[in-house]
C-alpha positions in Angstrom: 6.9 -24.2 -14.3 6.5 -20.8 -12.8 8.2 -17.6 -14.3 8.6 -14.5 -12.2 9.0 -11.2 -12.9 9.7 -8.3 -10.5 8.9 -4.5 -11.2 8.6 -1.3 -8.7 12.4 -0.7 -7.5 14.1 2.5 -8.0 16.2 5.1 -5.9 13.9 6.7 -2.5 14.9 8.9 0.0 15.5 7.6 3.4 11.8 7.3 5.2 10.6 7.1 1.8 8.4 4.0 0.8 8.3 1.3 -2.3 6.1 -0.9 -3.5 7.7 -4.2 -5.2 5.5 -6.2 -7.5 5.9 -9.7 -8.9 4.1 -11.2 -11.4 3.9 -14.8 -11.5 3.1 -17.0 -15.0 3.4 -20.5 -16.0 1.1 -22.2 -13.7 -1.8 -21.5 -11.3 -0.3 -18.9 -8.3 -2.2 -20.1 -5.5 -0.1 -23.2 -5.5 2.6 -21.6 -4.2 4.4 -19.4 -1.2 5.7 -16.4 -2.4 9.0 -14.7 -0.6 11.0 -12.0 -0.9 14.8 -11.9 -0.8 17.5 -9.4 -1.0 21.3 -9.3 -1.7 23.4 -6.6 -1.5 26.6 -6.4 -3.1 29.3 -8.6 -0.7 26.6 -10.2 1.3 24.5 -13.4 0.9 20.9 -13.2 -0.2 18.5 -12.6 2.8 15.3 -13.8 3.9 12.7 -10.4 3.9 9.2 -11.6 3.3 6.8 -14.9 2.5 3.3 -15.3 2.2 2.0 -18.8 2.1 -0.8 -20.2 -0.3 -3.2 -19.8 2.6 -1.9 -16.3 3.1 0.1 -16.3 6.1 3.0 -14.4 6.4 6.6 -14.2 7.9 9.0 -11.1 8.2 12.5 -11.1 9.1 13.0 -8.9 11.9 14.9 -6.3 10.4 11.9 -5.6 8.1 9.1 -6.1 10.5 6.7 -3.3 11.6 7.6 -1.4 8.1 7.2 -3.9 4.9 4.2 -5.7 4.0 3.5 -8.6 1.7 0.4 -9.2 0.0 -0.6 -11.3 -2.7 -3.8 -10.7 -5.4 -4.3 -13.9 -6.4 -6.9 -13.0 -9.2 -3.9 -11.2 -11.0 -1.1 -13.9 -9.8 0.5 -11.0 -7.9 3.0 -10.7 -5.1 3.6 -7.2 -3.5 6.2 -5.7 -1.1 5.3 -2.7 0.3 8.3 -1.1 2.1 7.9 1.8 3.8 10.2 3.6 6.0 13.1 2.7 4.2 16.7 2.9 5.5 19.7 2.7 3.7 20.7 -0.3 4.4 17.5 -1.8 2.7 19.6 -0.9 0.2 20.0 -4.6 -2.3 18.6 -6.1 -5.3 15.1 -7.2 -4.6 14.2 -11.0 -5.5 10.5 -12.7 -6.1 10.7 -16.3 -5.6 7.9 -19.6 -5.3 7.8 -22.3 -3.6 5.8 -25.1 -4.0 5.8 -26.0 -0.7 7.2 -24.3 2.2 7.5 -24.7 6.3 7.1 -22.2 9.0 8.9 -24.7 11.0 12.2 -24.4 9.4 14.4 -21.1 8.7 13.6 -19.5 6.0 16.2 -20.6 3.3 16.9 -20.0 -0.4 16.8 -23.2 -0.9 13.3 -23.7 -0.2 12.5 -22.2 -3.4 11.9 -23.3 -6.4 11.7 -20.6 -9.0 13.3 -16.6 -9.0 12.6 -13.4 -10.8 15.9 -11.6 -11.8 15.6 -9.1 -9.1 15.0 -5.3 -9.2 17.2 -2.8 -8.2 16.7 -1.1 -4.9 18.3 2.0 -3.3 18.0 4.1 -0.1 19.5 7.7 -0.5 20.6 9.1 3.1 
């Protein structure tokens, strides 16, 4: 069992930068790929960021070039640095695992296992 707890959201100006942070307890982090979702309100959750156990990662396109994920294993922790941020990055922010996880399929709620509750992100124009 994994439990997942994101911090680091809040209200930036446009251009502004974030860094999300998700803490991971339960069992050993470096079993699992970490990703990123977002939802805002009317849409489906989005794919915005994994990181594999081996420490590969994938962006959607609409956050490549200005988020980063990272992971510190030592402290079984996920970030998201977002920088240049636009309102429509504008969502609640989700930490998720997943045991196991394929670069050869798209990127998928469903592939994961365990979620945080989300934090709260907002992009003032």
């Amino acid at each position: 069992q994994v439990q997942l707890v994101e911090s680091g959201g809040g209200l930036v100006q446009a251009g502004g930068s974030l860094r999300l942070s998700c803490a991971a307890s339960g069992r050993t982090f470096n079993n699992y790929a970490m990703g990123w979702f977002r939802q805002a309100p009317g849409k489906e959750r989005e794919f915005v960021s994994a990181i594999t156990s081996g420490g590969s990662t994938r962006y959607a396109d609409s956050v490549k070039g200005r988020f980063t994920i990272s992971k510190n294993s030592a402290k079984n922790t996920v970030y998201l640095q977002m920088n240049c941020l636009k309102p429509e990055d504008t969502a609640v922010y989700y930490c998720a695992a997943a045991l196991s996880l394929s670069w050869a399929l798209p990127p998928s709620p469903y592939d994961y296992d365990y979620w945080g509750q989300g934090t709260q992100v907002t992009v003032s124009s």
